[in-house]
C-alpha positions in Angstrom: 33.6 -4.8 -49.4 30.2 -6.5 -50.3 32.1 -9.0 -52.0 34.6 -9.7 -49.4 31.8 -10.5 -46.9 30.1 -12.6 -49.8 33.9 -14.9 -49.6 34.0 -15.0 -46.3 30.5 -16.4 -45.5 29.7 -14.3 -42.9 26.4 -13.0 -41.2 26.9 -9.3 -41.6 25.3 -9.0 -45.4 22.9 -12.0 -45.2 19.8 -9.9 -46.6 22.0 -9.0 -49.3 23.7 -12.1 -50.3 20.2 -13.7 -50.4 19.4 -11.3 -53.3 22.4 -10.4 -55.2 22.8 -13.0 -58.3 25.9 -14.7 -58.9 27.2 -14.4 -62.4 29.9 -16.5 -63.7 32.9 -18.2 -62.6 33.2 -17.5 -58.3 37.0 -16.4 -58.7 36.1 -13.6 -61.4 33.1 -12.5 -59.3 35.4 -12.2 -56.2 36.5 -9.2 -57.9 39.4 -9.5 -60.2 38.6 -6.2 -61.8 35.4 -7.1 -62.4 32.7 -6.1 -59.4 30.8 -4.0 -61.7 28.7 -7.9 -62.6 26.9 -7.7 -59.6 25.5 -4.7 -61.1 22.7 -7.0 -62.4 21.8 -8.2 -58.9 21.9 -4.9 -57.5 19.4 -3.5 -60.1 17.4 -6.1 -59.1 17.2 -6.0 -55.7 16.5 -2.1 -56.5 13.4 -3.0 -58.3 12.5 -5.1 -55.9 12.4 -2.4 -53.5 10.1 -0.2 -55.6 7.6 -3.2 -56.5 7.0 -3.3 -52.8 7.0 0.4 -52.2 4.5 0.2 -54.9 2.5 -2.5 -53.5 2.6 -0.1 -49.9 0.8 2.6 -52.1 -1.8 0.7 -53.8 -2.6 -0.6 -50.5 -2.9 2.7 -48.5 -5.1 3.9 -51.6 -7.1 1.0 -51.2 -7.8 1.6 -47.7 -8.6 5.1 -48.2 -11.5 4.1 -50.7 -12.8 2.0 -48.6 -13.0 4.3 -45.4 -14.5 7.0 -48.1 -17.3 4.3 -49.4 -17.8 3.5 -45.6 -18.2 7.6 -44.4 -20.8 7.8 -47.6 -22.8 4.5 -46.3 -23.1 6.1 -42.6 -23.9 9.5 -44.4 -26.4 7.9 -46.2 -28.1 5.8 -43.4 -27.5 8.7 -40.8 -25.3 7.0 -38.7 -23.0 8.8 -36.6 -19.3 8.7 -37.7 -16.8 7.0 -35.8 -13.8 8.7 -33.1 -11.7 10.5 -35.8 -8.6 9.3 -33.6 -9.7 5.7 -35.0 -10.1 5.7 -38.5 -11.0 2.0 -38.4 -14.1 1.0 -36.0 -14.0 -1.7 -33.8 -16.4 -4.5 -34.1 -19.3 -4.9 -31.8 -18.7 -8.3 -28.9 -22.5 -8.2 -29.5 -23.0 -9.0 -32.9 -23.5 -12.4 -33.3 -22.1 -11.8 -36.7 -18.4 -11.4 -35.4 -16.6 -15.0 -34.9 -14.8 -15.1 -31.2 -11.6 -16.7 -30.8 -11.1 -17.5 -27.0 -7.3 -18.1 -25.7 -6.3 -19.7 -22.8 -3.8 -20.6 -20.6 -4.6 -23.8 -19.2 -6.7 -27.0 -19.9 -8.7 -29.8 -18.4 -7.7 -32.0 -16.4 -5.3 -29.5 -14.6 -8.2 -27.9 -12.3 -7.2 -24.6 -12.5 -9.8 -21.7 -13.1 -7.9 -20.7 -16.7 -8.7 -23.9 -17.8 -12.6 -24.3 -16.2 -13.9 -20.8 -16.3 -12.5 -19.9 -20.2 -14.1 -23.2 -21.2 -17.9 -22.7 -19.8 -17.5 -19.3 -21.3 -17.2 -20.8 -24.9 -20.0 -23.1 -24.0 -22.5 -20.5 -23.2 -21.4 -17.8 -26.0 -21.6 -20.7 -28.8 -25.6 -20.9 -27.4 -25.9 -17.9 -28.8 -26.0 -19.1 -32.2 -22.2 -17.5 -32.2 -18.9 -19.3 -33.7 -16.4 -19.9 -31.2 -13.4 -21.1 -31.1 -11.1 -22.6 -27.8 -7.6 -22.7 -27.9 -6.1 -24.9 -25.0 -2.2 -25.5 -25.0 -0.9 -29.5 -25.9 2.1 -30.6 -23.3 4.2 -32.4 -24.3 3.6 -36.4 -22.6 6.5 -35.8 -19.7 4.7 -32.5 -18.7 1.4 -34.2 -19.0 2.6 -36.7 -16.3 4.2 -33.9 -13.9 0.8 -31.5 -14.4 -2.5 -33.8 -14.7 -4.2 -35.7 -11.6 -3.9 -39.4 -11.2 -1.4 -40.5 -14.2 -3.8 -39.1 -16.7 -2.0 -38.9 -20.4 -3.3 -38.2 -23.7 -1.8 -39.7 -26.7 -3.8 -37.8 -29.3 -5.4 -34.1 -29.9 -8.3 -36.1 -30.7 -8.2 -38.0 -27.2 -7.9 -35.0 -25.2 -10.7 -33.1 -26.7 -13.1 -35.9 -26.2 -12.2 -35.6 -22.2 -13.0 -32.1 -21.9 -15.9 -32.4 -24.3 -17.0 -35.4 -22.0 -16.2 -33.6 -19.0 -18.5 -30.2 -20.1 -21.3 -31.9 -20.7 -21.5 -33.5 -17.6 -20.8 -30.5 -16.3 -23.3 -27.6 -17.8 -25.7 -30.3 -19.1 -25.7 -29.6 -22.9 -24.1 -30.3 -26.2 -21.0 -27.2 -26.8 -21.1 -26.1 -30.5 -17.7 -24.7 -30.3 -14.5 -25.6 -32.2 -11.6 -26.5 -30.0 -7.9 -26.1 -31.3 -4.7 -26.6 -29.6 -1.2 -24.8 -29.7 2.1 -26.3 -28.7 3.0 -25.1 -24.6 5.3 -26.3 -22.0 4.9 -26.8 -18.2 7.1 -24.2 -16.3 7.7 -25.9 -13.0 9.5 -22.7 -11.1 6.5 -20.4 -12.4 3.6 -23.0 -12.0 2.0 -22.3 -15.6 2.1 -23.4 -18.7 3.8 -21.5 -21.2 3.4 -20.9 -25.5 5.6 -22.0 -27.7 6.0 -20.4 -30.9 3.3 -17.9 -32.4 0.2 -19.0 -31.5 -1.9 -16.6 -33.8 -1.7 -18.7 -36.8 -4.1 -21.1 -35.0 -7.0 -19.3 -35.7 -7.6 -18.5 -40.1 -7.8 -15.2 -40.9 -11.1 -15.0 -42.1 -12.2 -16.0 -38.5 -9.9 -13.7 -37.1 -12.9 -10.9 -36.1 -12.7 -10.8 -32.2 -10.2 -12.5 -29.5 -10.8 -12.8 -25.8 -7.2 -13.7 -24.2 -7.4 -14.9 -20.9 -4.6 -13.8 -19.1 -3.0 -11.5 -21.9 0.3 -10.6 -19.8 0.7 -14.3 -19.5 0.3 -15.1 -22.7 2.5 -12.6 -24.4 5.5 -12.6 -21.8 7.6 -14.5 -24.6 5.2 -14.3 -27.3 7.1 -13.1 -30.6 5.4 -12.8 -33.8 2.3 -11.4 -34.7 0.7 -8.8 -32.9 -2.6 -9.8 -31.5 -4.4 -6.6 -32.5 -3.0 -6.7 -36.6 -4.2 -10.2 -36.2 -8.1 -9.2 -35.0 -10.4 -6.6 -35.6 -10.7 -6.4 -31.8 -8.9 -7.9 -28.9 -10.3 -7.7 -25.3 -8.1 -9.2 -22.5 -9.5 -10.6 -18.8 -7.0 -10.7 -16.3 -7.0 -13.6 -13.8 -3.9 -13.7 -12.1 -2.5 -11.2 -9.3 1.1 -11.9 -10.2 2.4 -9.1 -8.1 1.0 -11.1 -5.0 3.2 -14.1 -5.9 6.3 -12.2 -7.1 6.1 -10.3 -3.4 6.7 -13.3 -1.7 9.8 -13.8 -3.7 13.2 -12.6 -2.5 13.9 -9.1 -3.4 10.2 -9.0 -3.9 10.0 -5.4 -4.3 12.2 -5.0 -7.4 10.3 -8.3 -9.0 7.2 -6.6 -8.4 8.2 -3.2 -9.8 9.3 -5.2 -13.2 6.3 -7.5 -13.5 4.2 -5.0 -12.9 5.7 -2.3 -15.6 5.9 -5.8 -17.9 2.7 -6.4 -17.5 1.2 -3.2 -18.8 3.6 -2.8 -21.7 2.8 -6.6 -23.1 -1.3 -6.2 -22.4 -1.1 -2.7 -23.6 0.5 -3.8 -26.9 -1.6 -6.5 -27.8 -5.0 -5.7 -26.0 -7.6 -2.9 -27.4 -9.8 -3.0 -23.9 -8.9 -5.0 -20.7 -11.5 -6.4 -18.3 -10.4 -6.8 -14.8 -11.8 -9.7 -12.4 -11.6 -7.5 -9.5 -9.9 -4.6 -7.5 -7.2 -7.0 -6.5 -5.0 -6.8 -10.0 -2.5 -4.1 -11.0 -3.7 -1.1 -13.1 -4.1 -1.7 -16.9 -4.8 1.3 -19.4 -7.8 1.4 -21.3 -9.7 -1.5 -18.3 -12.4 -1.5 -16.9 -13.1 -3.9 -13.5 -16.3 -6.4 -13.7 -16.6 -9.7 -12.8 -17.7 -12.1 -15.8 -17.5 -15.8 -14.4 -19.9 -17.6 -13.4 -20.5 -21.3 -11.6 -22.0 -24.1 -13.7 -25.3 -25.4 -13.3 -24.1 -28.8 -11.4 -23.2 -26.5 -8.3 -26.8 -24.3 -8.2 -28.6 -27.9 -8.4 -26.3 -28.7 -5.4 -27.7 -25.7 -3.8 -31.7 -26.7 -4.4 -31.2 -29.7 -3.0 -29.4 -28.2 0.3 -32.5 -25.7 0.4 -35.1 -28.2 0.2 -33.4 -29.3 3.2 -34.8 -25.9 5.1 -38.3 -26.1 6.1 -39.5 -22.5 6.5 -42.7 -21.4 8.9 -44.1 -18.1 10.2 -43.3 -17.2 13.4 -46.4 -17.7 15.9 -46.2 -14.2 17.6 -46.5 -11.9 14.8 -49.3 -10.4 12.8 -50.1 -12.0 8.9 -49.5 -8.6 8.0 -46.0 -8.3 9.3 -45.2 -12.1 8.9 -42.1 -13.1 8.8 -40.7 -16.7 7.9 -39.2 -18.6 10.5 -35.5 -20.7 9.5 -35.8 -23.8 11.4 -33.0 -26.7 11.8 -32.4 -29.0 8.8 -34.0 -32.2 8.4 -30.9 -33.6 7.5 -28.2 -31.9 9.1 -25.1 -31.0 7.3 -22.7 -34.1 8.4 -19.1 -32.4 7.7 -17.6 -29.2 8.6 -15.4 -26.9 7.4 -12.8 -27.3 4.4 -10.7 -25.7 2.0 -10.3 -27.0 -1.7 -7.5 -24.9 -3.8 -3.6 -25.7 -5.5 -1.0 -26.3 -3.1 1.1 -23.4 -3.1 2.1 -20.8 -0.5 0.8 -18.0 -2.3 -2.5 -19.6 -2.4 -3.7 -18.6 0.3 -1.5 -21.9 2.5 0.3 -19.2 4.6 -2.4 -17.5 5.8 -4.5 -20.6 6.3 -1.7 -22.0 8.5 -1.2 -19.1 10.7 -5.1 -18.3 10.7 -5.7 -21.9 12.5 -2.7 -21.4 15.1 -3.6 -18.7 15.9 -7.2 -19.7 16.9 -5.9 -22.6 18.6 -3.8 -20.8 20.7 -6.7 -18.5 21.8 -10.0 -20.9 21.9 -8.1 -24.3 22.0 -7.7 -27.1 19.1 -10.9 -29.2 20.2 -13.1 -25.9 19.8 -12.2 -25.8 16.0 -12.5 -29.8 15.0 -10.5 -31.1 11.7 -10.5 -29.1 8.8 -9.9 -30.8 5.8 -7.4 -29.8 2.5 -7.8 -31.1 -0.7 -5.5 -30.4 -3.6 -2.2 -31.1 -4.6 0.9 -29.0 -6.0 4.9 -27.8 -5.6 4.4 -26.9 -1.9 2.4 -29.9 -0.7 5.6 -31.4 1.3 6.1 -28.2 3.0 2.7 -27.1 3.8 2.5 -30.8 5.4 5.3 -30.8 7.4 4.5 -27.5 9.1 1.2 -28.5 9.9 2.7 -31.7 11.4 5.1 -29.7 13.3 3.0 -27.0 14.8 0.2 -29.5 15.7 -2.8 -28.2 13.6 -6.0 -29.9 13.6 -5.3 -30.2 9.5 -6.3 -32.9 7.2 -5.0 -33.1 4.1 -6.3 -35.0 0.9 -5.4 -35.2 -2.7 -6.7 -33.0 -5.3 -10.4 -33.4 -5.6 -13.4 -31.7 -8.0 -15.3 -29.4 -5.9 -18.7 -30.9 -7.5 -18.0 -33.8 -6.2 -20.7 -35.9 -4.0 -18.2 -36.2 -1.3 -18.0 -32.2 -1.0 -21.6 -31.9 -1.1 -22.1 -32.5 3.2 -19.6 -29.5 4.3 -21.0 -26.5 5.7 -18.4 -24.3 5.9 -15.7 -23.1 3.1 -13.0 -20.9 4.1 -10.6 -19.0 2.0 -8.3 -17.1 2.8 -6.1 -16.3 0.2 -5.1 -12.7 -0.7 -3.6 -13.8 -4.0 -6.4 -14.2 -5.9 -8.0 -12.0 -8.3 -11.2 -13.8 -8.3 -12.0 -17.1 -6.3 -13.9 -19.3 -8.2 -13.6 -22.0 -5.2 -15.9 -19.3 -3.5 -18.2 -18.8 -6.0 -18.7 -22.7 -6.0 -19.0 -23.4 -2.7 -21.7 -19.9 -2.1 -23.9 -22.0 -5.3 -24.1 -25.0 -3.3 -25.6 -23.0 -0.3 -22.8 -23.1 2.2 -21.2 -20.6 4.5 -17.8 -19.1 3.2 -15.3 -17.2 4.9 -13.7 -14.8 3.0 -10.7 -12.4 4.0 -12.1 -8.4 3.6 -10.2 -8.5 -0.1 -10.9 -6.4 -3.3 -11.0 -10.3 -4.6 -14.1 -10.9 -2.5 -16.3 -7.7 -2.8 -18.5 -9.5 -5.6 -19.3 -12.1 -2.8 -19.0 -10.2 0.4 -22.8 -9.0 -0.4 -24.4 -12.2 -0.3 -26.4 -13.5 2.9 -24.0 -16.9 3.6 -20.6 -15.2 3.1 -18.7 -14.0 6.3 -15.8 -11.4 5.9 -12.9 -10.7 8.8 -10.0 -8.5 9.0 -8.2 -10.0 11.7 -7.5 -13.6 12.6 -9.8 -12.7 16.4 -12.8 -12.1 13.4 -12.0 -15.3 11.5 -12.6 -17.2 14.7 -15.8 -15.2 15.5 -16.5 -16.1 11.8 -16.1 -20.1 12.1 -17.9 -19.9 15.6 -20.9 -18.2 13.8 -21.2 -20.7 11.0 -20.3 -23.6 13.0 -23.3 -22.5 14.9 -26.0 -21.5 13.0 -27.2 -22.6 9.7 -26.7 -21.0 6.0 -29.8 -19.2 4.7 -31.4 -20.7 1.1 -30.6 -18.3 -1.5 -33.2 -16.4 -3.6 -33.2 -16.7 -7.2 -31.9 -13.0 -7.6 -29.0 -14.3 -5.6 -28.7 -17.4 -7.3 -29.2 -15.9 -11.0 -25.6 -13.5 -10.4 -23.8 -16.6 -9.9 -24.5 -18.2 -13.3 -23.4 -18.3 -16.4 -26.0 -16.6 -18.2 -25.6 -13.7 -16.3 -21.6 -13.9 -16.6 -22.3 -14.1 -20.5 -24.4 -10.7 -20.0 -21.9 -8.6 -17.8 -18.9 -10.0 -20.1 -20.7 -8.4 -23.3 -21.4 -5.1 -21.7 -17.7 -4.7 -20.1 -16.2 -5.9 -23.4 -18.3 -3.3 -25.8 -15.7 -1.4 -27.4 -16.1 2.2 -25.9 -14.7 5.7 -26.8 -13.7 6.6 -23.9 -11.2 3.3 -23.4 -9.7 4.1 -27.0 -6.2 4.6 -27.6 -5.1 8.0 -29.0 -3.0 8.5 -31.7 -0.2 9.2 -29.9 -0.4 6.4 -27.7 -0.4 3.9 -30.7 2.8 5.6 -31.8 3.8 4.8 -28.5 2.8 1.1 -28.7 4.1 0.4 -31.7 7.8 1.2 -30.9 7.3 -0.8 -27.9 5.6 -3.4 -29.6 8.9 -4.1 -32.3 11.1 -3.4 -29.6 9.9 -6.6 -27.6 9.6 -8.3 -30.5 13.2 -8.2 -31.2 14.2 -8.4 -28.1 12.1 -11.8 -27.4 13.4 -13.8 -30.5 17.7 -13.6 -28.9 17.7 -17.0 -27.5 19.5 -15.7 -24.4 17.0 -13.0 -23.0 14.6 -15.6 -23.4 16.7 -18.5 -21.5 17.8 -15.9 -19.1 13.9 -14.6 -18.5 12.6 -18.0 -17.9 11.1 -18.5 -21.3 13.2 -21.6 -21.9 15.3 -23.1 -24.2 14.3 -23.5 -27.7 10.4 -22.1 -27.5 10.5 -19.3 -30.0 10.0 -21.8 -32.5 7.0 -24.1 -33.4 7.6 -27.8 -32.2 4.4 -28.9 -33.7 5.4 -31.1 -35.9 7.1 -33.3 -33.5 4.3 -33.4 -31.0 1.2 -33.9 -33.2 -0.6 -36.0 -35.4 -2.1 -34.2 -38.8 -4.8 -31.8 -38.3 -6.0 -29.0 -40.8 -4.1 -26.4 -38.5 -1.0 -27.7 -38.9 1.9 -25.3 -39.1 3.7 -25.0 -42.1 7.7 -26.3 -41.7 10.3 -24.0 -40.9 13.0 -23.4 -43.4 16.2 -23.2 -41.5 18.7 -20.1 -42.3 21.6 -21.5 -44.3 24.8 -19.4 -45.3 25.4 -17.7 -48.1 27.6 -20.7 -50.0 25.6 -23.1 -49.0 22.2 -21.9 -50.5 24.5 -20.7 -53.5 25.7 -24.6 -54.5 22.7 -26.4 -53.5 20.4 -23.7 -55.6 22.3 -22.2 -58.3 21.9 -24.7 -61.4 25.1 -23.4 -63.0 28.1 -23.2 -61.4 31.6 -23.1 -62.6 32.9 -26.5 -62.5 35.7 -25.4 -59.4 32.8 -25.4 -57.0 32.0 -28.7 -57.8 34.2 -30.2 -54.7 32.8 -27.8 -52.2 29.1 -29.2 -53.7 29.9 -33.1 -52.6 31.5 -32.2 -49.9 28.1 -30.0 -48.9 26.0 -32.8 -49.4 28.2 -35.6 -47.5 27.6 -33.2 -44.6 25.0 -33.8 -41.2 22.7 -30.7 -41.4 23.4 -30.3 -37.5 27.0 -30.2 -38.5 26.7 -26.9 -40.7 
């Protein structure tokens, strides 16, 4: 039977036709009387198995020495041992020993927060004398023109690293001593992300391969199929950014999309992650989390915020006591000259919706002239729509193209409002609180970080988000304190990040559940590499494998090239030195023939 299958050329014995040797003349070996030649092959392929079951053995034994000659070292120094479920301790986030490998979803000039905040937190962790690396996905040049502002298109890795270096140090103000490395992505226009391409763990060497910080995990390993993350690093810790339910919601049959993403979700960051560090309350429920919020603002928007402050002139008030003195907020010498705006992608599940029906609604009740213009800025999918509703319905709405929020013309607004319920974590809010202006915020699990600072006004309902604009329309923000202005930076960020990401006992996985893991870990994985689930999922056509090469100039991570799967016969002629002269035909015809045409 083996040998029929052999003739035929077929896919059903392709592990064994690639090891069986072929002995003699083809029509002999096809078995007149004589299948007892592929004997030889077959004793090989059996020794084959026993050199690697050997191999397994010497490996395990290795292992075990070195967990005994690690027990005896901790016995010795009178350390205490590690959880007995985890045989193999997880490195320490606070070494400085450990190498970092942070991956990412998005990159500069796309001014999204998964490609800003993952970038400042490389900057600040390299300044701790630590060796980080950045990986940033490469597009392709027709996805570069649909996804970055104002035509901007890189030709060269080289090119586009010198923009964002450029960019960061304007930025934070510093020279970044981290490495930056890109992997091959594509833009997903019906999503609104960028996705991998290929496995995108080879990008970092092995010997650097100590601890990785995905941002966005679920995102990252929707379609991801090769090596597991956590046999790749000693440790992995994933931060969620995304509520992905929120969009998904929106969707029609929302409630089924939801259930799926959200039982995807866990399964994919649960596979791959050892600890997961959510933004805020606002995300689905991860095993093994924890919920702290480690981003920060760069320096650019605090010194915004001095210069606002040094606008304030504070005196004591004339009718009290020295002892009981209080200081006295009076008007600014130089008013703020703008009023409210919102700055964020346009989408509907941004926050658009809300911001729409938020503003009729208070024109309806206090009148359009009571409000004044509000003005937009950004750009995306849903700009045309968004538009021509506010056009329709009359709004006092102003809309601009996509802008950097640290830009001078920003700097004059007093009043930021946001009122997205999509977000895990605003970073637009965090921004706009470091330059000393009011924000109002919706009462979110996404806004309790900010909803205890002095300037930042929380509703419920649309009559409170009126009350809210009429309060900070009429009054003036309060100069922060440095305690306040310390929580927003990045030094603190870098500080909260270390102590949520410590690997901790009580976030471990038992053994069972990395039984549990593992099955479902090889059961995605071979379910992700049939090109159908993958077009039919909305991974896309043709992205399981590396298109690198094509893309990319040479760099000393460049992948290796693939070897594509030929059949049986053919690998047989074009290897096989010694064939019996009847095969020579099928040989010239093999070579006359377009690869794409076998």
């Amino acid at each position: 039977r083996v040998c029929r299958h052999m003739s035929r050329g077929t896919g059903e014995c392709r592990s064994v036709r690639r090891r069986v040797a072929w002995v003699g003349d083809a029509d002999e070996a096809m078995g007149r009387g004589m299948p007892w030649l592929l004997l030889v092959g077959i004793l090989r392929l059996v020794e084959e198995c026993k050199e690697g079951f050997r191999m397994q053995v010497q490996e395990i034994a290795s292992r075990k020495t070195e967990w005994s000659e690690r027990m005896r070292t901790r016995r010795r120094l009178g350390t205490p041992s590690p959880n007995p479920n985890d045989p193999h301790p997880h490195p320490s986030i606070k070494d400085i020993r450990n190498k970092i490998a942070i991956v990412t979803t998005a990159v500069l000039p796309w001014m999204t927060g998964t490609a800003v905040n993952p970038l400042l937190r490389a900057a600040y962790l390299s300044q701790k004398d630590r060796d980080v690396t950045l990986l940033v996905p490469w597009l392709a040049k027709d996805d570069q023109h649909k996804l970055y502002p104002n035509g901007m298109v890189f030709d060269t890795l080289e090119d586009h690293e010198r923009f964002v270096r450029q960019w960061l140090k304007a930025r934070v103000g510093f020279q970044s001593k981290f490495k930056i490395r890109f992997y091959p992505g594509r833009y997903a226009p019906e999503k609104g992300c960028i996705l991998p391409m290929g496995d995108i763990t080879k990008y970092v060497p092995d010997d650097d391969a100590d601890i990785a910080i995905l941002e966005e995990p679920e995102h990252l390993n929707w379609y991801h199929h090769g090596r597991r993350w956590t046999e790749k690093f000693k440790f992995v810790v994933g931060i969620i950014h995304t509520n992905y339910l929120e969009y998904v919601r929106r969707e029609k049959n929302g409630a089924v999309l939801e259930a799926w993403v959200r039982f995807y979700n866990q399964i994919v960051a649960r596979t791959h992650c050892h600890q997961i560090v959510k933004l805020s309350g606002a995300v689905q429920d991860f095993p093994r989390s924890t919920t702290s919020y480690v981003h920060g603002v760069s320096p650019s928007f605090l010194e915004v915020g001095k210069r606002i402050a040094e606008r304030v002139r504070l005196q004591p008030m004339s009718d009290s006591s020295p002892a009981t003195q209080t200081p006295r907020k009076t008007v600014y010498s130089e008013p703020f000259g703008k009023g409210i705006y919102f700055l964020g992608k346009v989408l509907w599940g941004k926050g658009y919706k809300e911001l729409l029906d938020l503003v009729a609604h208070h024109c309806k009740s206090h009148g359009r002239e009571s409000l004044g213009v509000i003005d937009v800025y950004g750009s995306g999918a849903d700009f045309d729509s968004v538009t021509s509703r506010a056009r329709r319905e009359n709004l006092p709405l102003q809309f601009f193209g996509p802008q950097d929020h640290a830009d001078e013309s920003i700097w004059d607004y007093k009043v930021f409002v946001n009122p997205s319920l999509s977000d895990v974590v605003a970073t637009t809010t965090a921004e706009a609180l470091a330059m000393g202006k009011f924000v109002v915020v919706a009462k979110h699990p996404s806004n309790e970080f900010f909803s205890e600072f002095p300037n930042c006004l929380v509703y419920e309902t649309p009559d409170e988000f009126s009350a809210c604009l009429r309060r900070a329309l009429s009054s003036d923000p309060e100069p922060m304190s440095d305690e306040w202005r310390r929580q927003l930076t990045w030094e603190a960020a870098t500080e909260r990040l270390l102590q949520a990401a410590e690997a901790r006992d009580d976030l471990r996985s038992r053994v069972t559940d990395k039984f549990v893991e593992d099955a479902i870990f090889n059961v995605h994985n071979s379910l992700i590499r049939v090109e159908a689930i993958r077009r039919a999922t909305g991974g896309g056509r043709n992205t399981m494998e590396d298109p690198f090469d094509s893309v990319t100039t040479e760099r000393e991570y460049r992948p290796p090239l693939r070897v594509p799967h030929l059949a049986f016969f053919s690998e047989l002629v074009r290897t096989r030195p010694r064939l019996s002269p009847r095969l020579a035909p099928a040989r010239r015809k093999l070579k006359e023939t377009p690869v794409k045409s076998r």
